[in-house]
TILOKE-491168 format. One record per atom (N, C-alpha, C): x, y, z. Coordinates in steps of 0.05 Angstrom, whole numbers, plus 5000, padded with zeros to 4 digits. Atoms other than C-alpha are relative to their C-alpha. Layout:
// TILOKE-491168
XYZ ...
This chain:
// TILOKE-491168
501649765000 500050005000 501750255000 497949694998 506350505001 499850144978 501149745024 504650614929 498750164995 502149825002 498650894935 500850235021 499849774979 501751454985 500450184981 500449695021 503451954923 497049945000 502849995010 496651804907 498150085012 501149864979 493951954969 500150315004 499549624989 497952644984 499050144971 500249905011 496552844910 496650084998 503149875004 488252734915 500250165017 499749714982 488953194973 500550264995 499949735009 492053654951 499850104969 501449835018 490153774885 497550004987 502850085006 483953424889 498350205016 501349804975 481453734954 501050294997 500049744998 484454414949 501650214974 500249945038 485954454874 499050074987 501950085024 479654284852 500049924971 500050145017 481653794808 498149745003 501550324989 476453274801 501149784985 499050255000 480752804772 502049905022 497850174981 485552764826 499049965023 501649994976 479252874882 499549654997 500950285001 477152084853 502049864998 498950224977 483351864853 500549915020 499450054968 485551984919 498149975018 501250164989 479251764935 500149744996 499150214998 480251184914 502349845017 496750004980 487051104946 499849995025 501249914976 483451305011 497949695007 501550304997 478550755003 501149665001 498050235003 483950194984 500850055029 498050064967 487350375053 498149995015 502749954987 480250485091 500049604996 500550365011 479449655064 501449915006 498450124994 485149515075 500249965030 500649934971 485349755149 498949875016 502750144976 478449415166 501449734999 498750325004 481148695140 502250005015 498550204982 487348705184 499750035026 499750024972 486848415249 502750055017 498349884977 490948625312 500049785020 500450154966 489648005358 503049814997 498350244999 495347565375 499149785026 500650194984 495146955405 502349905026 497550014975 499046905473 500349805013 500750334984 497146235503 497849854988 502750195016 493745605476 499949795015 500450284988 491745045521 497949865006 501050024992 487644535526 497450015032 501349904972 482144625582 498249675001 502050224998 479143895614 498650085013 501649884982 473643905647 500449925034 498949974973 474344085723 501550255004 497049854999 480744555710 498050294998 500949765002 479645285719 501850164977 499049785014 482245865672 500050315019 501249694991 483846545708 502050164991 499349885017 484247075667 500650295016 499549654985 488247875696 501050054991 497949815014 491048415673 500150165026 500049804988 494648855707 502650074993 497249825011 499449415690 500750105012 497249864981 504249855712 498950155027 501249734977 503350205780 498650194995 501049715011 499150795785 503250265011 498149895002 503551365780 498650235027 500349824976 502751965848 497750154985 502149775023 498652475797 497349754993 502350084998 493851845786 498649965019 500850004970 493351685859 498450095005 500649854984 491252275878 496650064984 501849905018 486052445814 497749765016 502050244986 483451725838 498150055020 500850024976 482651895907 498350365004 501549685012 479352685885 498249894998 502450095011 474652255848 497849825013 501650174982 472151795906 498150215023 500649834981 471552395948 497350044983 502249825016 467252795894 498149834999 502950114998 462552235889 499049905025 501149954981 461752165960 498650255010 502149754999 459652875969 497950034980 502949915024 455252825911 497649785013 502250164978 451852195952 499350105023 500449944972 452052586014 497350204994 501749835004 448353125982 496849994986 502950124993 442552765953 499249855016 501550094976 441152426012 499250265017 500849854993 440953006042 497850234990 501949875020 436353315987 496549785004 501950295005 432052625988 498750105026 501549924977 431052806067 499250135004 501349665005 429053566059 498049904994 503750135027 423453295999 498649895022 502450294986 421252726047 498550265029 501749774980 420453316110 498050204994 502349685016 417353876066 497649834996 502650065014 412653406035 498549645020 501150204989 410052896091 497250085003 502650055008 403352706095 499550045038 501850054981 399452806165 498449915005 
């Protein structure tokens, strides 16, 4: 597909801001060949293959690198903020329920 890269930069630019419409369909085309091409290749690799009998478990984790101090903290901002946002409709929930009881 490296060939089609003149073909690419040329519909661009003198298709798109040329206004050449022969070079707007090629490099659409060109665009579309790599767009196809793109969807068709997969990304998965295969990292482990093993039979599984039955009984045996499989357990599956990820985990990556430490959190870094700056995520820590965003983390621990963010547990706060939605505890005050729970604190505060409960406390909204119990206002409603006082204003509007029934006698």
């Amino acid at each position: 597909m490296a060939l089609l890269d003149p073909l690419r930069a040329l519909g661009v630019s003198k298709g798109l801001f040329g206004n050449s419409r022969f070079w707007l369909v090629i490099g659409g085309a060109a665009w579309g060949l790599r767009a196809i091409s793109w969807a068709r290749h997969t990304n998965e690799k295969t990292l482990f293959r093993q039979v599984i009998e039955p009984g045996e478990t499989l357990v599956i984790s990820a985990s990556g690198p430490p959190w870094s101090r700056r995520q820590r903290r965003w983390g621990l901002k963010g547990e706060r903020m939605l505890a005050r946002r729970e604190r505060r409709e409960q406390v909204a929930t119990a206002r409603m329920r006082h204003r509007h009881r029934v006698l």
